[in-house]
C-alpha positions in Angstrom: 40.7 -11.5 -8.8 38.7 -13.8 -11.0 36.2 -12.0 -13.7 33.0 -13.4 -12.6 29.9 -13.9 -15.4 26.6 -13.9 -13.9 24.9 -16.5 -16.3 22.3 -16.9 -13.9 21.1 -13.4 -14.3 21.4 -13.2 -17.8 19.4 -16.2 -18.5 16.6 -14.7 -16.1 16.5 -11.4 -17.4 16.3 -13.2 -21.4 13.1 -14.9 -20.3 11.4 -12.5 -17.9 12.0 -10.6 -21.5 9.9 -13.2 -22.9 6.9 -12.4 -20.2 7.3 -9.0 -21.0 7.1 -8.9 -24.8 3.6 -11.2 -24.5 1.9 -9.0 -21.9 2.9 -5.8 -24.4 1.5 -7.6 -27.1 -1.3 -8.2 -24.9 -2.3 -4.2 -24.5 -2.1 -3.9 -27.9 -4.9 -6.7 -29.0 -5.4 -8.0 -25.8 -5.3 -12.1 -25.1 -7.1 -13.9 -27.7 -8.6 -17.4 -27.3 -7.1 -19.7 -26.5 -4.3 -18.2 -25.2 -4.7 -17.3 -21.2 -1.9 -16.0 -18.6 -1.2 -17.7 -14.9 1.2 -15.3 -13.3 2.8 -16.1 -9.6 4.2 -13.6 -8.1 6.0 -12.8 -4.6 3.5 -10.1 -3.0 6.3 -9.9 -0.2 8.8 -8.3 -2.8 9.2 -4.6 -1.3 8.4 -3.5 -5.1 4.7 -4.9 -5.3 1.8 -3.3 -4.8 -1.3 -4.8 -3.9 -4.3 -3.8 -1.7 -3.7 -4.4 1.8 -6.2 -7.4 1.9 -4.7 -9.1 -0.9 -1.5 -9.3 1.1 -2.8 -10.5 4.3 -4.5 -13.6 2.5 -1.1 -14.3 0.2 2.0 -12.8 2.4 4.5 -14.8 0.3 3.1 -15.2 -3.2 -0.2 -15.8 -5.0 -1.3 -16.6 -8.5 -3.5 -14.0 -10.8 -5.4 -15.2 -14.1 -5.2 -12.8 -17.2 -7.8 -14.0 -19.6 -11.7 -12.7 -19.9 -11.8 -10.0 -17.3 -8.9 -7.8 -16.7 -8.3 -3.6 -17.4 -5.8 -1.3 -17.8 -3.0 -3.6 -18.5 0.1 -1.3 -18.6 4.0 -2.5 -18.9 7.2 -0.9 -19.0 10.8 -2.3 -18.5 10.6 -2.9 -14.8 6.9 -4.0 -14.1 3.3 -4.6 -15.4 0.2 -3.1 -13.9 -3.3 -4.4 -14.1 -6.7 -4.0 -12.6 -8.5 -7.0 -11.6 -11.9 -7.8 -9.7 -11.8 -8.9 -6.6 -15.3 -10.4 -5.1 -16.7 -7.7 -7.3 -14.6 -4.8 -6.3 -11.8 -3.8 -9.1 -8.6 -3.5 -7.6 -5.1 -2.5 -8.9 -2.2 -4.6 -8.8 1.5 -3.0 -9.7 4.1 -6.3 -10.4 7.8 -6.0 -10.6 9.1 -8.5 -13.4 12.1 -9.2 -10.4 8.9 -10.6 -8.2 7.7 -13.3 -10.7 8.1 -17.1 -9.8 6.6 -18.1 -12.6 4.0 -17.5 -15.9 2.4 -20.2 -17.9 0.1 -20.1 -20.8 -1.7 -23.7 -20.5 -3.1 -23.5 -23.6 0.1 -23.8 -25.1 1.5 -26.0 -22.5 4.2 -22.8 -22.1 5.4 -22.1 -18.6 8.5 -20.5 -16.8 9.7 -20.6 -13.4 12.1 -17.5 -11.5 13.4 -17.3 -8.6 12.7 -13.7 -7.6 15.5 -11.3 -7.9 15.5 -9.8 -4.7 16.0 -13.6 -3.6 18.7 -14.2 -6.0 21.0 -11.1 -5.0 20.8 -12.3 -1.4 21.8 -16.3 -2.4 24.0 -15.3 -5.0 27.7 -16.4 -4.3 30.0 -13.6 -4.9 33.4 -14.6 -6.4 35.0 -13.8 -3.5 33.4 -15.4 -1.0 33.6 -18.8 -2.7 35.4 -21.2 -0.8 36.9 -24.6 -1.9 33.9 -26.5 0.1 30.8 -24.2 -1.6 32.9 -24.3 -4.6 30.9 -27.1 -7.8 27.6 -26.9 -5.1 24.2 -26.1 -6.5 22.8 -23.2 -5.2 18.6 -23.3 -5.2 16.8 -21.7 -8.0 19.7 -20.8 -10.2 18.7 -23.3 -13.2 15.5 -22.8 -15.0 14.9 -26.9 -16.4 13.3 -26.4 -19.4 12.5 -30.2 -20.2 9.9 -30.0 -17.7 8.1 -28.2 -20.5 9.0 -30.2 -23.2 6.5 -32.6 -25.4 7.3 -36.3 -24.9 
């Protein structure tokens, strides 16, 4: 049996480390202009938690803002919280990292793009199951292109 390396993962889990270290940053001085946070994220993953009406309107994914108004932003290793208003009503939101599609800060032309995990483990190949006619294919959402982001 052949070792396998899941470079795929790794490479996902070093840049959702990247999200993570800004948003903790972020509860400690908060997000100062002209910096500002677009987050996507898959309200279907079974780990989110948003309020019922939320995922009604968004059942795959939907986009949140952090810049002016936001509260109790809290991360730890496997997700971030934050309250946000919604049409005047305040409204917690609990986020698995593994549920982000992507997080941009346009203000410094900065953005990533995921494929959620929970997506990942059910497309990921296993060494075992690769056969000579899947074998050299691309599978969907494994490569993060980075030149996309890149100044020209």
């Amino acid at each position: 049996m052949a070792f396998h390396i899941p470079y795929g993962a790794y490479a996902r889990d070093a840049l959702l480390g990247v999200v993570r270290r800004v948003l903790e940053e972020a509860t400690r001085g908060g997000i100062h202009p002209p910096h500002h946070f677009y987050i996507t994220f898959r309200t279907d993953h079974p780990e989110t938690k948003v309020p019922d009406f939320l995922r009604e309107s968004y059942p795959d994914q939907i986009t949140i803002v952090l810049q002016h108004q936001f509260w109790d932003l809290r991360v730890n290793e496997y997700e971030f919280s934050v309250t946000l208003s919604f049409n005047g009503i305040q409204e917690n939101l609990s986020i698995p990292f593994s549920g982000l599609t992507s997080f941009s800060d346009p203000s410094v032309k900065f953005g990533l793009q995921f494929l959620p995990d929970f997506v990942t483990r059910k497309t990921d190949p296993s060494p075992e199951s690769s056969s000579p006619s899947t074998k050299g294919k691309k599978t969907p959402g494994k490569i993060v292109d980075l030149e996309s982001f890149r100044k020209k």
